[in-house]
N, C-alpha and C positions, 0 to 999 in steps of 0.2 A: 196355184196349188190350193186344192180344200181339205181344210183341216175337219175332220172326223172327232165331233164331243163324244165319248162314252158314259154315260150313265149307269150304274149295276146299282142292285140294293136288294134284300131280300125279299122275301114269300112277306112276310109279316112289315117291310117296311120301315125296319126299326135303325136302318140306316142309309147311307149314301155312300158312293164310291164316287165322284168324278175324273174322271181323264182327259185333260186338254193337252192337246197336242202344239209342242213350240213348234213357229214354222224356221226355216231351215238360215233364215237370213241371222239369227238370231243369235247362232253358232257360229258366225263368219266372220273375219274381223279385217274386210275383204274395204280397202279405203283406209284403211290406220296401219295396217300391219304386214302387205305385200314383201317390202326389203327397206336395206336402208343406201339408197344413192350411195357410191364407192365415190363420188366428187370430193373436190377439197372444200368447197364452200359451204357458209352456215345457212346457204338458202337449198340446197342441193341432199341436205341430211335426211328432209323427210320426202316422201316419196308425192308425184303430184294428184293422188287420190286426196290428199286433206285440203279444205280448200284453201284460200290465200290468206284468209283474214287469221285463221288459226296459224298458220305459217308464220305469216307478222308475228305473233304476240311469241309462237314456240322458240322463233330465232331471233327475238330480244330478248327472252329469258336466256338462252345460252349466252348472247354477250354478257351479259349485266354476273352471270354466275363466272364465264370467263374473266370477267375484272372483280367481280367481288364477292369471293369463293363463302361459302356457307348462310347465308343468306334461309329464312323461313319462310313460308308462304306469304306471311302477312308481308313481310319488308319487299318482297318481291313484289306484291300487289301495291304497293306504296307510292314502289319506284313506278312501276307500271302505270299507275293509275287505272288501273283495273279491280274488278270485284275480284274476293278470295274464293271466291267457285270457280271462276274462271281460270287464273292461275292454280288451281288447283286441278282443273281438268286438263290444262298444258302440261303439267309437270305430271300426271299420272298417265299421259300420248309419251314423252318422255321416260317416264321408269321403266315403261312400257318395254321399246326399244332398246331399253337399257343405255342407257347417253347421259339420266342422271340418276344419282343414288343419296338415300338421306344416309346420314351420320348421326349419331349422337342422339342423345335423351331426349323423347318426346318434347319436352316442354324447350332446351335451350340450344337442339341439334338445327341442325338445316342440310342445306342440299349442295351436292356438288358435281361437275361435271367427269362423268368415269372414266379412264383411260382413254378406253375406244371411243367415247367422245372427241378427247383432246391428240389421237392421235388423227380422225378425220377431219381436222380443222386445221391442221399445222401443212 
C-alpha cells in the first residue's frame, strides 16, 4: 500500500498543513488480540500469534501471581529476573485480555489475577 503525504499552505506561505497517512497495520492488533484459547491450561490462554519467548515469561507471571497474589512490577521483575519494561509489557498483553487487573494505590497496589483468569485455569 502507498501512503499519499499531503502538503497545503497558503498563497502567502505563511503556513503549513501536513497530512500523513497511518498505514492500516497500525490499527490491527491482529497477533496479540485474535481470542483467548477456551483450554484449561496456562499455556493454552494466549493465542499462538505471540511468539513463545513472550508466552514463557506471560505464563510465569500468571503462576508466580497465582501463588503470590498482589505482587508490583518491580517484585515480579525480581522474581523473574527480567528487566521492568519487560514485565511491564507482559502485564499490559495481560490487562489487555483482561486476565490481570491492578489494585490499589499507585505506589503500594499490585496486580492480581481476574476471575476469568482463575476460572480458565481451574
Amino acid at each position: 500500500m502507498k501512503c499519499k503525504r499531503v502538503f497545503e499552505t497558503d498563497d502567502n506561505y505563511s503556513y503549513f498543513i501536513t497530512t500523513l497517512p497511518i498505514h492500516p497495520a497500525f490499527f490491527s492488533d491482529e497477533g496479540i488480540n485474535d481470542a483467548i484459547n477456551q483450554n484449561n491450561t496456562v499455556f493454552n490462554i494466549l493465542h499462538e500469534g505471540i511468539n513463545e519467548g513472550i508466552n514463557e515469561g506471560i505464563n510465569e507471571i500468571v503462576h508466580i501471581l497465582l501463588n503470590v497474589p498482589g505482587l508490583n512490577a518491580v517484585e515480579i521483575a525480581s522474581r523473574m529476573n527480567k528487566s521492568d519494561a519487560t514485565i511491564e509489557r507482559y502485564i499490559r498483553i495481560l490487562r489487555k485480555k483482561e486476565l490481570v487487573e491492578y489494585r490499589g494505590s499507585k505506589k503500594t497496589g499490585g496486580y492480581y489475577l481476574t476471575e476469568e483468569a482463575k476460572n480458565k485455569l481451574q
